[in-house]
C-alpha positions as CSV (number, residue, x, y, z in Angstrom):
1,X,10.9,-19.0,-2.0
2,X,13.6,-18.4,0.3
3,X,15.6,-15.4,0.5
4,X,18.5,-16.4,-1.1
5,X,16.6,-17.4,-4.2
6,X,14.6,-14.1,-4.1
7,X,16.6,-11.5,-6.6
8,X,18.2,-8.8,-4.5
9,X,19.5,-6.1,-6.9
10,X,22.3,-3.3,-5.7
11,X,21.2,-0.3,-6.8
12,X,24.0,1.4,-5.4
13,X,26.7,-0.6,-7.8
14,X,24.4,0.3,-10.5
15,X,24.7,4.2,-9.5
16,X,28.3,4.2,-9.7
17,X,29.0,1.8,-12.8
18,X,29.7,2.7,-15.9
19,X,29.6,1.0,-19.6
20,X,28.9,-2.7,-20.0
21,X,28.9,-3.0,-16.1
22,X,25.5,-0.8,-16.5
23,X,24.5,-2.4,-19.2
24,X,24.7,-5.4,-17.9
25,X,23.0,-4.5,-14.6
26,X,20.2,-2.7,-16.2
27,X,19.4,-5.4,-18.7
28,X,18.8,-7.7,-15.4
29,X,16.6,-5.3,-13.7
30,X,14.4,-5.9,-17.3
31,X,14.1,-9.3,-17.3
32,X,13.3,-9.8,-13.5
33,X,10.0,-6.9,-14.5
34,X,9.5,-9.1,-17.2
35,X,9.2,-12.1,-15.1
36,X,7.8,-11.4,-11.8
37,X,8.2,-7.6,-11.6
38,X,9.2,-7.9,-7.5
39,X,12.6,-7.7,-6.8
40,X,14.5,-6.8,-3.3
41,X,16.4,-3.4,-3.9
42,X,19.7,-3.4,-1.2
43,X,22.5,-0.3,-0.6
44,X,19.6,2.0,-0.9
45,X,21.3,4.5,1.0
46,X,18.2,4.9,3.2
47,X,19.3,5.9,6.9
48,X,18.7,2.9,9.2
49,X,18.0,5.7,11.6
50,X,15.0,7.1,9.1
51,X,13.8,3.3,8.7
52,X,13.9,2.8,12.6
53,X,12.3,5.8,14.0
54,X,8.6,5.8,11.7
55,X,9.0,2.4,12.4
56,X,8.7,2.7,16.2
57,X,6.0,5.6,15.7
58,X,4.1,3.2,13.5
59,X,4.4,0.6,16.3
60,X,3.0,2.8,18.9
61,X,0.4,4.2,17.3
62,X,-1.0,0.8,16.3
63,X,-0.6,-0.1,20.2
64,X,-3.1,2.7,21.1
65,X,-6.1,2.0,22.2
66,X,-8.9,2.0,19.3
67,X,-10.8,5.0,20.2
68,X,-7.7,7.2,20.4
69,X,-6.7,5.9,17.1
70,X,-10.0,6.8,16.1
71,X,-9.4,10.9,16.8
72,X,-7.5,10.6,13.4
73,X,-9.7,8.2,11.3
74,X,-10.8,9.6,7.8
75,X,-13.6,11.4,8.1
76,X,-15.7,9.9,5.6
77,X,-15.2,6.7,3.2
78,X,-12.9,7.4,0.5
79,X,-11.1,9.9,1.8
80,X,-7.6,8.9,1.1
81,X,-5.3,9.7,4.2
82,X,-5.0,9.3,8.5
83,X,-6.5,6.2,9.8
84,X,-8.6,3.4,8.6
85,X,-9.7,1.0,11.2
86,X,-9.8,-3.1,10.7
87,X,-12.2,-4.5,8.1
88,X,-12.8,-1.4,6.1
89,X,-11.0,-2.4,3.0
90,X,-11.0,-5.2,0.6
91,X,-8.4,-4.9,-2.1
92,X,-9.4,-7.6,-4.3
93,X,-12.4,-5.5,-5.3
94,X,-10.1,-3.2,-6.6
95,X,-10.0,-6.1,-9.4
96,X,-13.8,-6.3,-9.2
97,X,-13.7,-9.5,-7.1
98,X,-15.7,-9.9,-4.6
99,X,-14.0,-11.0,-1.0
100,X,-14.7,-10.4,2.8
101,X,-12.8,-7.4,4.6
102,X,-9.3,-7.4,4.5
103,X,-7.9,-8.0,8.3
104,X,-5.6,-4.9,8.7
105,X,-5.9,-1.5,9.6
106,X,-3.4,1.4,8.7
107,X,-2.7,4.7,8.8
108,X,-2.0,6.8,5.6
109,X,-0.3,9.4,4.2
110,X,-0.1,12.0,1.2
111,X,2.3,14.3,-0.5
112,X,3.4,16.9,2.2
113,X,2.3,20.2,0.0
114,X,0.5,21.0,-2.9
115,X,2.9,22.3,-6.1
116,X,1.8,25.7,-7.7
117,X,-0.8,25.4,-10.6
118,X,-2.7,22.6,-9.1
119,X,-6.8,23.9,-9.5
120,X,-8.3,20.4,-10.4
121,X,-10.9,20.3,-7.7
122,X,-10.8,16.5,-8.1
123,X,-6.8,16.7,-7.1
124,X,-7.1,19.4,-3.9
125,X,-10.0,16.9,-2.5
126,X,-8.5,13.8,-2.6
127,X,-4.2,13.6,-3.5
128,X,-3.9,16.7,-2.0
129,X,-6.5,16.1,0.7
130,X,-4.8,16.8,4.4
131,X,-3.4,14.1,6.2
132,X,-4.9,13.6,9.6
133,X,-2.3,13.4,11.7
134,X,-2.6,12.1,15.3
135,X,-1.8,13.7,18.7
136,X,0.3,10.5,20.0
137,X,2.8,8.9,19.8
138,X,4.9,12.2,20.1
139,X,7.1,12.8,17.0
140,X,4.9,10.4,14.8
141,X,4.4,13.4,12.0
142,X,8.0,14.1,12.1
143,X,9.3,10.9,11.9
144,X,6.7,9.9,9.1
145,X,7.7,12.7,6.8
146,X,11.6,12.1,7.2
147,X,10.5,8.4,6.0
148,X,8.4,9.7,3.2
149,X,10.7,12.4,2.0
150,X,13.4,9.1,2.0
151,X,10.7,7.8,0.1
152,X,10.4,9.7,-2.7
153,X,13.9,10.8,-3.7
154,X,14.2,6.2,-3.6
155,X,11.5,6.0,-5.8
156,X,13.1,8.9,-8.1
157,X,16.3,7.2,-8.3
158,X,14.8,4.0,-8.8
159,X,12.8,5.3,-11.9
160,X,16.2,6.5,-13.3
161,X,17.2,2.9,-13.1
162,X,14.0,2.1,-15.0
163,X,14.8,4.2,-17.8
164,X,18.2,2.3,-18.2
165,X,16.5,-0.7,-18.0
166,X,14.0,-0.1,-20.6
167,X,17.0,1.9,-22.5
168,X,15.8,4.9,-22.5
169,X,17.4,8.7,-21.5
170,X,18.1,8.2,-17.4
171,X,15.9,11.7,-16.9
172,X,13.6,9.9,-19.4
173,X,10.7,9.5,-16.6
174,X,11.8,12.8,-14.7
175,X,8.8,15.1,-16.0
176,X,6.2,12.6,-15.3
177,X,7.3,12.3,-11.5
178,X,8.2,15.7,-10.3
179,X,5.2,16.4,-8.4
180,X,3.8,12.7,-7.4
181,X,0.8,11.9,-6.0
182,X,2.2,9.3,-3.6
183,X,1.0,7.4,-0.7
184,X,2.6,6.3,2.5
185,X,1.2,3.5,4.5
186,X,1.9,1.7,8.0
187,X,-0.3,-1.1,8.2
188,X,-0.9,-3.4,10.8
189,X,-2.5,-6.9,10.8
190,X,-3.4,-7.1,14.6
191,X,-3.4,-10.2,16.5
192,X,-6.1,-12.4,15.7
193,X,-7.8,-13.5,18.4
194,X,-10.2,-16.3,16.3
195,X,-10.2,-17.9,12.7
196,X,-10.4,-15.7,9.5
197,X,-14.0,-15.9,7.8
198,X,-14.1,-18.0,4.6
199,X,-12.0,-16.9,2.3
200,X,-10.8,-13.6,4.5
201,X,-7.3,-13.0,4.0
202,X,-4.7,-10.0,5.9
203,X,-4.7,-8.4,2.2
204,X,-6.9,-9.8,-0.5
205,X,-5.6,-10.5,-4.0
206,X,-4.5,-7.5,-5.8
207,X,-1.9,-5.5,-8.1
208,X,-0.6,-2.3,-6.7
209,X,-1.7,0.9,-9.2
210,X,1.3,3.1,-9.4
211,X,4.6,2.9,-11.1
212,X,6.1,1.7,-8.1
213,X,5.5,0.3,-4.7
214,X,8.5,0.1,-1.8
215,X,7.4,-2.2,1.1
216,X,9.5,-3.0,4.4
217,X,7.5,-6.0,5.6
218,X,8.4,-6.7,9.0
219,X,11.9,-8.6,9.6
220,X,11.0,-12.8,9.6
221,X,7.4,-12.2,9.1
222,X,5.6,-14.7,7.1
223,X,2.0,-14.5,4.5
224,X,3.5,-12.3,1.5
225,X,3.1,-14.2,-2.1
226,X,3.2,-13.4,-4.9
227,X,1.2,-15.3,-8.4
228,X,4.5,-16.3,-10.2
229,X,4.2,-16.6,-13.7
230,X,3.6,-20.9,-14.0
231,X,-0.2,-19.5,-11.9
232,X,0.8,-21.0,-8.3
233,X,1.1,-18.6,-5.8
234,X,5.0,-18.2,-3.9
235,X,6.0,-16.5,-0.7
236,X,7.9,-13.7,-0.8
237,X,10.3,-13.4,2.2
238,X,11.8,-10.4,3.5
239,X,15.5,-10.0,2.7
240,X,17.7,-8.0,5.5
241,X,18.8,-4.7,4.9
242,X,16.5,-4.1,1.4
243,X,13.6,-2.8,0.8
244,X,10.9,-5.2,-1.6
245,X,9.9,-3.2,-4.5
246,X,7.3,-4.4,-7.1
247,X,5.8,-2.4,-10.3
248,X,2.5,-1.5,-10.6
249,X,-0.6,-0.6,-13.4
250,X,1.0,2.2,-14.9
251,X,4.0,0.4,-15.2
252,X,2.4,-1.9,-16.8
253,X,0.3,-0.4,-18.7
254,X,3.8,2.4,-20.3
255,X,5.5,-0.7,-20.7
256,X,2.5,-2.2,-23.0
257,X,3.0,-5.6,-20.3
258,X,6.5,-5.9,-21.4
259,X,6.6,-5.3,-17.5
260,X,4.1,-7.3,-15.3
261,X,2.2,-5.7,-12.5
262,X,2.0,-8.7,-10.1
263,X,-1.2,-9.9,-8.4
264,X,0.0,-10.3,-4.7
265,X,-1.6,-10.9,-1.4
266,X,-1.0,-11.2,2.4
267,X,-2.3,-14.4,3.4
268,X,-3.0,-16.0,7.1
269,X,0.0,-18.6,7.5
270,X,-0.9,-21.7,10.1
271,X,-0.8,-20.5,13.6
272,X,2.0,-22.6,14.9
273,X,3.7,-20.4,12.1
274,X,3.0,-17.4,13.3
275,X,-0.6,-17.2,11.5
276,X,-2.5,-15.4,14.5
277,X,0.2,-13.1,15.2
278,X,0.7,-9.2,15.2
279,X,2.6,-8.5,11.6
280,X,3.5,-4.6,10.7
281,X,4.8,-3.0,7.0
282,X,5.1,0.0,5.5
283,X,4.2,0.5,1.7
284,X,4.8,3.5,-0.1
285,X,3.0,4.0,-3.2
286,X,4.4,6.2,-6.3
287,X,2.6,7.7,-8.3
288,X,3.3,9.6,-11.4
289,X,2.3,13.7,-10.9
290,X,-1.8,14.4,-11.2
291,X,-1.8,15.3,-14.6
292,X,0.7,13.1,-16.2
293,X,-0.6,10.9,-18.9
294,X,0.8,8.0,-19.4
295,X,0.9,6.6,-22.8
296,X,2.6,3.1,-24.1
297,X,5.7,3.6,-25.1
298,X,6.8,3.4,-28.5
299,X,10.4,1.3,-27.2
300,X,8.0,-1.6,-25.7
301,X,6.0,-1.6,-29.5
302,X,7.3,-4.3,-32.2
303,X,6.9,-2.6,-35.6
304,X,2.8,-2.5,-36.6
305,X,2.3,-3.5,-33.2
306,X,-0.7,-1.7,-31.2
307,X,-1.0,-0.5,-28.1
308,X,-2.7,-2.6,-25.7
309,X,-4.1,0.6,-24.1
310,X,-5.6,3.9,-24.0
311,X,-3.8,6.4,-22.3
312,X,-4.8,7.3,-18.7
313,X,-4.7,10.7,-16.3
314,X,-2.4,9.4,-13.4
315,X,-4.4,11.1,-11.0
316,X,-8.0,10.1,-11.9
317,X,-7.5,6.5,-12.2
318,X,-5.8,6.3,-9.2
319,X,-8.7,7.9,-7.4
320,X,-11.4,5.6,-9.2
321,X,-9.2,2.2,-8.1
322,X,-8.9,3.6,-4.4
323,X,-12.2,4.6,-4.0
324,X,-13.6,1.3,-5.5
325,X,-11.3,-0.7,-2.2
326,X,-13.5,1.2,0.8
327,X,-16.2,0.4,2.6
């Protein structure tokens, strides 16, 4: 799939039209969930100065050496947040499938305080866990929360646009995501050095578990697909100046799969494609507030149609899919 045939959506013409112009725009947003559920999101209004500078942290912390990336490892597998060193996750077990280590490492990131209220033990020890935040590069915390506070108020907007497209109230999803439980990663997939194991992939097959994920894959990088509906697998490319965002689980799962959450991977292209080379992103998982429970809703119900699911605690199923990942 090239860039050009990838849907880019301006969520910044959306933000200022009005009537049958935002109609229009929302009704195209539905049928791209209902098809692929990845689209590229352009005119974010996202400062290229915000994007640029956790970018270059990210970058420089992923060229330290390994023992001085180590001073801000998680202490203990599970623990959600600061770093986590190559081969110690396999996402496609977080679909109970069995697959060697992914090759990546990352560093990772929570919500940047805890609201008032919150007693769940389960909640202050791992959502609200501290992030461990390294000593080098200088001004990596800074520049990571500007990024992540950029972050969040996206994801908000982009929830608004949502609720349009599922024509609902705009503020319709606004209670549910006033505290999130979201995630910031940079992840790395270092240099390779010799061949993959059998069937070892950069990111094993997966769906993301949020509402929403916003990724910045790195500019011209190569290995992202996504399973497209017909069940081949299609690369995803990245498209200048916009941000990829995909739905995830609970998107799903609200939307009774009138919205798909996509299974995805990062594969290992050829090497005279770049296959063995150094490849950087950021993902930043949303994740509606600790407590919220999300329920399908009655818009995405035919009449005497049942819900495909049982409502879920944000909070505790995200824990139980993360903690199923880690080695």
């Amino acid at each position: 799939m090239s860039s050009s045939a990838f849907p880019v959506f301006d969520l910044g013409r959306f933000e200022k039209a009005t009537g049958d112009e935002r109609a229009l725009l929302a009704a195209e947003v539905d049928r791209i969930c209902q098809s692929t559920g990845f689209l590229a999101v352009a005119n974010h209004g996202v400062a290229e100065e915000t994007i640029s500078g956790v970018w270059e942290k990210a970058r420089a912390f992923f060229s330290l050496p390994y023992e001085d990336k180590q001073k801000s490892a998680a202490p203990y597998p599970g623990y959600p947040y600061g770093y986590l060193g190559p081969e110690l996750e396999a996402l496609a077990k977080s679909r109970e499938a069995e697959s060697p280590p992914d090759l990546k490492e990352s560093f990772n990131g929570g919500p940047q305080s805890v609201p008032a209220g919150i007693t769940d033990k389960d909640a202050l020890s791992f959502c609200y866990a501290e992030t461990i935040w390294p000593d080098t590069p200088a001004g990596f915390r800074e520049a990571w929360t500007s990024y992540y506070a950029s972050m969040e108020d996206l994801a908000r907007r982009i929830m608004r646009l949502f609720a349009a497209a599922l024509k609902l109230p705009d503020d319709y999803f606004e209670g549910y995501i006033d505290a999130p439980i979201s995630a910031l990663r940079a992840l790395n997939y270092p240099e390779q050095h010799r061949p993959p194991k059998l069937g070892q992939l950069r990111a094993g097959a997966h769906t993301d578990y949020g509402s929403l994920t916003i990724l910045l894959p790195q500019a011209g990088s190569r290995g992202l697909e996504i399973k497209t509906p017909d069940g081949s697998w299609t690369a995803v490319p990245p498209v200048p100046g916009a941000f990829l965002v995909n739905i995830g689980d609970l998107m799903a799962l609200w939307t009774n799969d009138r919205w798909v959450s996509t299974l995805h991977r990062v594969v290992n292209p050829p090497p005279e494609e770049g296959g063995m080379d150094r490849r950087q992103s950021l993902a930043f998982f949303h994740q509606p507030n600790w407590d919220a429970e999300i329920v399908v809703l009655d818009q995405c119900l035919a009449a005497g149609e049942e819900p495909k699911y049982a409502p879920v605690l944000s909070g505790p199923y995200l824990m139980n899919k993360f903690r199923a990942t880690t080695k």
